[in-house]
C-alpha positions, 0 to 999 in steps of 0.5 A: 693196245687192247686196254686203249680200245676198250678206254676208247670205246668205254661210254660209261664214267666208271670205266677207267683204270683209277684215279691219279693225281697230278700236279698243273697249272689251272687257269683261273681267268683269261680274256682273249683281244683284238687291237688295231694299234694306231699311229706308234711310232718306230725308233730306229739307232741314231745311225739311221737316222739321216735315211729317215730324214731324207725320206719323202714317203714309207711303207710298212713290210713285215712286223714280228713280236720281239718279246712280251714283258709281264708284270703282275701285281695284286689290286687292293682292295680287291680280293682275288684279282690281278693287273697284268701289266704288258709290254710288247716289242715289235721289230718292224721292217718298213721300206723307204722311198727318197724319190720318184725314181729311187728303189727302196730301202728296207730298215728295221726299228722297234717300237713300243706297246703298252697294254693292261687287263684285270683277270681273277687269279684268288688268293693263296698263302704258302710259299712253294720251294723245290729241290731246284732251288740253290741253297747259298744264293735263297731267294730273299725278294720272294713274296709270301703271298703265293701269286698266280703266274700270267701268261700272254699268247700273241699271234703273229702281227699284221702290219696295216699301215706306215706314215712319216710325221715331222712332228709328234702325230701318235700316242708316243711312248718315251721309254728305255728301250732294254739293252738286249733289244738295242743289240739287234739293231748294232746301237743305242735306240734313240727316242727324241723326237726327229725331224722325221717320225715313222708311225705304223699301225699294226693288227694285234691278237692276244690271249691272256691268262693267269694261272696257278699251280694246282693237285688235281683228281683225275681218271687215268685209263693207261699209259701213253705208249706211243703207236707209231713206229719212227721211220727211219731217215735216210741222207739221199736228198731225192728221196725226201723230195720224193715224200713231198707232195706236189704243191698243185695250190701252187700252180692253181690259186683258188677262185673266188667260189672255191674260197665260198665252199664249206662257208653255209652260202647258198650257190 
């Protein structure tokens, strides 16, 4: 479109269409971490347990982030700022070994991260309703105080390490294990101490933020009509093998001075 070649080439502040408003969520603070999470325990059904049990040594082989409870509440005292309570849930698959000659056998269990910041999120005072809402079910437990809303962004999980302990050896965390997250496993997650305890390490990466609704001003230069035509698909399978490129990578691993190139080391 002509208007989006001169909006693209404009290098002056002045040249858009006009001024919009808009409704967004800004983010007021945020604070990204990396946890190497120590020694936590997996909690398996008591089903399978006996496995456990009979098990001479364990090794870890994937670890995913079921999900991520958030709670958030203000600080007295302390104007503008928030806790931001989470609890991570990993579903961790480890491979047990019973004997010399034995195969492994892979299990999945959960375990249980707690993890607590402080972010600046200000304050606010009304109430905010929307033609969403049902109006015989009103949400009386509402605060009237406007809270910022917290949100958590968690990489995929590295699973470092998996250990058998036959007593406590980590920081182990005692909690109810939500009903949801039970189901995945077919029973009622059981976290007594046992006779042999799995503990895991795992590599973590996260970015929290807290955010609020806001209206802002901004320049608009047109619409955002769309380019590209969309191709049509077609049901042969030959042909969308043959759009695939050929996986040469595949076929040639890197060598360690191609892994070099584009890091600013002298060759």
């Amino acid at each position: 479109m002509p208007e989006n070649e001169v909006a693209a080439g404009c290098e002056s502040q002045d040249c858009f269409k006009e001024a919009v408003c808009i409704d967004t969520m800004k983010i007021y603070d945020s604070c990204g971490s990396k946890d190497c999470i120590q020694d936590i325990r997996v909690l398996f059904p008591a089903a399978r347990q006996p496995m456990i049990d009979s098990a001479t040594n364990v090794r870890v082989k994937d670890v995913n982030v079921i999900t991520v409870y958030i709670d958030l509440q203000p600080i007295p005292f302390n104007k503008g700022f928030y806790s931001v309570d989470m609890t991570f849930f990993f579903d961790v698959c480890v491979e047990l070994f019973g004997g010399p000659n034995a195969c492994p056998v892979a299990i999945s269990g959960v375990s249980v991260y707690n993890k607590k910041v402080v972010l600046y999120g200000s304050e606010g005072s009304v109430k905010v309703f929307t033609s969403g809402q049902c109006a015989d079910e009103p949400d009386i437990s509402q605060d009237p105080r406007a809270l910022p809303k917290a949100t958590v962004q968690v990489a995929e999980p590295v699973a470092l390490s998996a250990k058998l302990c036959d007593r406590p050896c980590g920081g182990d965390l005692y909690c109810r294990i939500p009903e949801a997250i039970c189901r995945r496993y077919g029973g009622e997650i059981d976290s007594s101490p046992q006779r042999n305890n799995v503990y895991v390490t795992i590599g973590l990466f996260t970015i929290v933020q807290i955010v609020r609704n806001v209206q802002l001003l901004i320049p608009a230069y047109d619409f955002c009509v769309p380019e590209k035509e969309c191709a049509p698909t077609t049901d042969n399978p030959c042909e969308l093998f043959r759009r695939i490129d050929f996986p040469t990578e595949e076929f040639f691993p890197p060598r360690a001075t191609d892994l070099n190139d584009g890091c600013g080391c002298n060759h």
